[in-house]
C-alpha positions in Angstrom: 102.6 -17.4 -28.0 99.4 -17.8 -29.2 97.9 -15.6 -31.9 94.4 -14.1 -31.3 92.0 -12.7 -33.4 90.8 -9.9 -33.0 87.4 -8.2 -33.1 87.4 -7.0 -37.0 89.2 -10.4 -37.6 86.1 -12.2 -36.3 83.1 -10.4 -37.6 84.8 -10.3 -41.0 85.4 -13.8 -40.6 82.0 -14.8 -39.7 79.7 -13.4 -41.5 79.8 -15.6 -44.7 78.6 -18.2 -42.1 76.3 -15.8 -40.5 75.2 -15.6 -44.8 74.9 -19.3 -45.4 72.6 -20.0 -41.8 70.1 -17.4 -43.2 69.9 -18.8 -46.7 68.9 -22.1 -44.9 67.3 -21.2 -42.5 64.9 -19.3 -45.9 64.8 -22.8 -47.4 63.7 -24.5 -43.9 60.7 -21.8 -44.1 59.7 -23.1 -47.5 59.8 -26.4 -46.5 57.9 -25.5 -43.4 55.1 -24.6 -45.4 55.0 -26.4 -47.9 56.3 -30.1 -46.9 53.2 -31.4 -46.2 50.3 -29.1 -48.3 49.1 -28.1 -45.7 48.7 -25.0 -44.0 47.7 -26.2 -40.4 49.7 -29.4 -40.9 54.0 -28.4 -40.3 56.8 -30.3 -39.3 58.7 -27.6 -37.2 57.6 -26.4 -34.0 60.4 -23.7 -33.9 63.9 -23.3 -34.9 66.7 -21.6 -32.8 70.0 -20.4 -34.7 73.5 -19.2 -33.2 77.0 -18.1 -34.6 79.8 -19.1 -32.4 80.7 -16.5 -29.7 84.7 -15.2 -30.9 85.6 -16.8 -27.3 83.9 -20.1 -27.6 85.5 -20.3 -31.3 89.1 -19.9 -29.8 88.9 -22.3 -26.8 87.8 -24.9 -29.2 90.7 -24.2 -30.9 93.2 -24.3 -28.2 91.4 -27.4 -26.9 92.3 -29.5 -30.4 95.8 -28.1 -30.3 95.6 -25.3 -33.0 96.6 -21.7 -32.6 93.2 -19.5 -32.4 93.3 -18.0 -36.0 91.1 -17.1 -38.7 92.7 -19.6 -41.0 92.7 -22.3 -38.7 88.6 -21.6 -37.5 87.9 -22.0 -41.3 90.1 -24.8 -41.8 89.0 -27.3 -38.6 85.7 -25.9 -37.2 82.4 -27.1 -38.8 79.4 -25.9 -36.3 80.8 -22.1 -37.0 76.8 -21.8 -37.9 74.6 -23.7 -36.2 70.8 -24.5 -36.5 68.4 -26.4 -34.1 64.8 -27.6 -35.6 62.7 -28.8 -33.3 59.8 -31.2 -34.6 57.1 -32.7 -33.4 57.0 -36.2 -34.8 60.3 -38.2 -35.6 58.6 -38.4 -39.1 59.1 -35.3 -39.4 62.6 -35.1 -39.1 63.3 -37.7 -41.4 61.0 -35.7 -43.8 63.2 -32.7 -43.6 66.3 -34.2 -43.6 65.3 -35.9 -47.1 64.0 -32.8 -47.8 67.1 -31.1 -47.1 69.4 -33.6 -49.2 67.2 -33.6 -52.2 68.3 -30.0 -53.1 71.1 -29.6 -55.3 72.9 -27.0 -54.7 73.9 -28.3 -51.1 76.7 -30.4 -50.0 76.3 -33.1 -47.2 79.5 -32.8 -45.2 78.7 -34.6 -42.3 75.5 -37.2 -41.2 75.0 -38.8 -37.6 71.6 -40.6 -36.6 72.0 -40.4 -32.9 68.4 -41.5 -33.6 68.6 -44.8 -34.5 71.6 -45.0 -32.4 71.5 -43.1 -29.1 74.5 -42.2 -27.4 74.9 -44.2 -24.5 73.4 -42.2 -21.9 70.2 -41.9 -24.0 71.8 -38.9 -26.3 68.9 -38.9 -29.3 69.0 -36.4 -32.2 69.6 -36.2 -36.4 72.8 -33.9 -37.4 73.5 -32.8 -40.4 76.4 -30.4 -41.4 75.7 -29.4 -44.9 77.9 -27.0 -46.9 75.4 -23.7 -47.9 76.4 -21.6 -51.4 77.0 -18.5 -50.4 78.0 -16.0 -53.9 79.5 -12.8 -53.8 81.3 -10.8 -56.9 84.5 -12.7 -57.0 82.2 -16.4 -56.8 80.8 -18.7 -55.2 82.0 -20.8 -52.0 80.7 -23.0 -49.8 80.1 -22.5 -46.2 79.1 -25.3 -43.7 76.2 -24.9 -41.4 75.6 -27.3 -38.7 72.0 -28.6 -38.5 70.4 -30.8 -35.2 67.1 -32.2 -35.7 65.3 -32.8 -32.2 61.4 -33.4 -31.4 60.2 -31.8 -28.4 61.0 -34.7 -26.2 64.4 -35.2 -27.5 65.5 -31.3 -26.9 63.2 -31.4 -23.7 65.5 -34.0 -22.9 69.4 -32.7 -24.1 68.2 -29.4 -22.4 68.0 -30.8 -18.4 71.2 -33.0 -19.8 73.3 -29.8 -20.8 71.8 -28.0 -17.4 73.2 -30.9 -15.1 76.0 -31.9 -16.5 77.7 -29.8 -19.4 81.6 -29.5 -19.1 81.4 -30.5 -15.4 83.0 -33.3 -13.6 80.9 -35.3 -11.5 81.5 -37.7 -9.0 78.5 -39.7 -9.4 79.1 -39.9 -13.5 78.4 -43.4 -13.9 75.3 -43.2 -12.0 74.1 -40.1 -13.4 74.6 -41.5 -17.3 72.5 -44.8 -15.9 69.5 -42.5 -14.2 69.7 -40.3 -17.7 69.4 -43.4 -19.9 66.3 -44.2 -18.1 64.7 -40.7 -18.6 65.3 -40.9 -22.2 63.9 -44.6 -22.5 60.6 -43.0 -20.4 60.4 -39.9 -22.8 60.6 -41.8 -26.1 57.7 -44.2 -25.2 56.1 -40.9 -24.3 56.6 -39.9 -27.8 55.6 -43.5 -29.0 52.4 -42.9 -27.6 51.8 -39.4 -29.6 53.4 -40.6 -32.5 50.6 -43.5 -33.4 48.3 -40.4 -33.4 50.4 -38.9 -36.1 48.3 -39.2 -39.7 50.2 -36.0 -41.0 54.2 -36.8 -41.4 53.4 -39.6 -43.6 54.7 -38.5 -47.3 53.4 -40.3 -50.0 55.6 -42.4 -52.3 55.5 -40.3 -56.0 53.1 -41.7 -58.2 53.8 -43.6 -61.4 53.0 -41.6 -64.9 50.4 -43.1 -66.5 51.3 -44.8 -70.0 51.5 -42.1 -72.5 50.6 -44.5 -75.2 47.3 -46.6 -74.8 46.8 -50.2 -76.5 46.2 -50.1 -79.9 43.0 -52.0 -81.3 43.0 -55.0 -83.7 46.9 -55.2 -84.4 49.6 -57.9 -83.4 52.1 -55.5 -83.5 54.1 -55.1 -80.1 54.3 -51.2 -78.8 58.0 -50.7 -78.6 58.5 -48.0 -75.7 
């Protein structure tokens, strides 16, 4: 017999998750507004967030085999927290994504480029599951928080894709994944198009110091450095 949670169960469960999403989800405002220098000039166009419904946690569960339990949810689920950033350039998810994995204090669990590989039906999107400090009086642990990076085109896209087709059986699959493929491939030369009027998401390469010492005059002595 299988072994449900129940309500206090979850919420108690949850909300370290629910702690680590909105300690990113503070960072990705930072980076927001300060990536680029620019006030008028930021990478995200807007960000959705969800924690996973008590239901949809269980049945995810019971469809990989385990018993739905507290120990088992922390144990084999990873997208517990989730975050979606939409962006407007592919630059710019790059940019935050670097961004993202420069900061110390956070653990990269988990990285597809769906990208620069597409799923076969035209599937294109940057995921990240990266494991968030969350302290409390007894320590610190680390919580993961699912992150999808999409531009407009891309969610545009995965949105009319989940409409159609999510956890339904279709006769017409084959043809379906085919006619998809082909709306994708349309979409990204779309966003080709805006993209070579993109002169924001380009991040300069830091510059080199200077040399602290300058030549000495009148001396055959080498500077040793």
């Amino acid at each position: 017999m299988r072994s449900f949670m129940n309500d206090e169960e979850y919420y108690n469960f949850v909300r370290p998750y629910a702690d680590a999403m909105q300690m990113l989800l503070t960072r990705l405002d930072v980076l927001n507004h300060n990536l680029y220098g620019k006030s008028d000039s930021r990478p995200i166009h807007y960000i959705q967030n969800r924690i996973k419904k008590k239901k949809s946690l269980e049945e995810k569960l019971i469809r990989r085999g385990k018993e739905p339990t507290v120990d088992n949810a922390k144990d084999y689920l990873q997208d517990i927290a989730g975050v979606r950033i939409i962006c407007y350039f592919v630059d710019d998810i790059y940019n935050l994504a670097k961004s993202l994995k420069r900061q110390a204090d956070l653990i990269v669990i988990r990285e597809q480029d769906y990208i620069k590989a597409p799923k076969p039906n035209g599937y294109r999107s940057y995921h990240l599951i990266v494991g968030v400090p969350v302290y409390c009086m007894d320590g610190m642990e680390y919580f993961p928080v699912e992150v999808q990076l999409r531009t407009l085109s891309m969610d545009f896209w995965a949105s009319m894709e989940h409409r159609i087709s999510y956890k339904k059986e279709r006769a017409d699959k084959e043809e379906l994944t085919t006619e998809l493929l082909g709306y994708a491939n349309q979409l990204q030369e779309i966003e080709k198009s805006f993209e070579s009027h993109n002169e924001i998401g380009k991040l300069k390469e830091p510059e080199k110091p200077e040399k602290e010492l300058a030549e000495p005059e009148n001396t055959d002595s080498p500077i040793i450095s």
